[in-house]
C-alpha positions, 0 to 999 in steps of 0.5 A: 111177912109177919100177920099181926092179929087184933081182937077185943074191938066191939060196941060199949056205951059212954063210960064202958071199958075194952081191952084189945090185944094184938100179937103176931100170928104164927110168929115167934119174933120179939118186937122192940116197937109196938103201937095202937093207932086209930082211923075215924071216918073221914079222918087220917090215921092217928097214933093213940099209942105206944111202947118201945124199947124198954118200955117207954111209953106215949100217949096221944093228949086225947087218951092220956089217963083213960087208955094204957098201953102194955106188952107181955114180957116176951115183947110179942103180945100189946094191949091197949086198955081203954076206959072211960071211952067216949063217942069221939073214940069210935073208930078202926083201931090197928096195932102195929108191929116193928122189929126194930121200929114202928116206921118198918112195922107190920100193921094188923088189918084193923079192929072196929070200936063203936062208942054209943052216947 
C-alpha cells in the first residue's frame, strides 16, 4: 500500500498563490498517473487536475489558466501551483497516485485550503 503525502495547503486571501506538492512516502515507485482533486463542503469530489503518461495534461474549465500541474522527473513527486485563488476555491484538495492509472491509485489523506475574500 503505497502512503501518498500532501502538503503547502494553508489560508491566503483572494488573489494569493499556493503551491502543493505530493509524493509517495517512503516509496520508490514511478507513477505513470498523478491528479489533484478537491472536495468543498457539501459538495462531491471533483477532478482539478492531472498528468499522465507522457505528460498529457487536464484542467477542469474552473482552473484553467490559474492552476498547473507538474511532476519531477523521476514521475514520484506532483505539484499543483494555484494562482489567482478565489473563495470558491476553498476546499480539501487530495492527490492521487496510480501506477498504471488514476482509477487504481492510491489517494492522500487530504490537505485544507482556505481562500479568504
Amino acid at each position: 500500500q503505497v502512503q501518498v503525502v500532501e502538503s503547502g495547503g494553508g489560508t491566503v486571501q483572494a488573489g494569493g498563490s499556493l503551491r502543493l506538492s505530493c509524493a509517495a512516502s517512503g516509496s520508490s515507485f514511478s507513477f505513470n498517473a498523478m491528479g489533484w482533486y478537491r472536495q468543498a463542503p457539501g459538495k462531491q469530489r471533483e477532478v482539478v487536475a492531472t498528468i499522465v503518461g507522457g505528460g498529457i495534461t487536464n484542467y477542469a474549465d474552473s482552473v484553467k489558466g490559474r492552476f498547473s500541474i507538474s511532476r519531477d522527473k523521476i514521475f514520484r513527486q506532483v505539484y499543483l501551483q494555484m494562482n489567482n485563488l478565489q473563495p470558491e476555491d476553498t476546499a480539501v484538495y487530495y492527490c492521487r497516485l496510480g501506477l498504471r492509472s488514476l482509477g487504481d491509485g492510491s489517494w492522500g489523506q487530504g490537505i485544507q485550503v482556505t481562500v479568504s475574500s
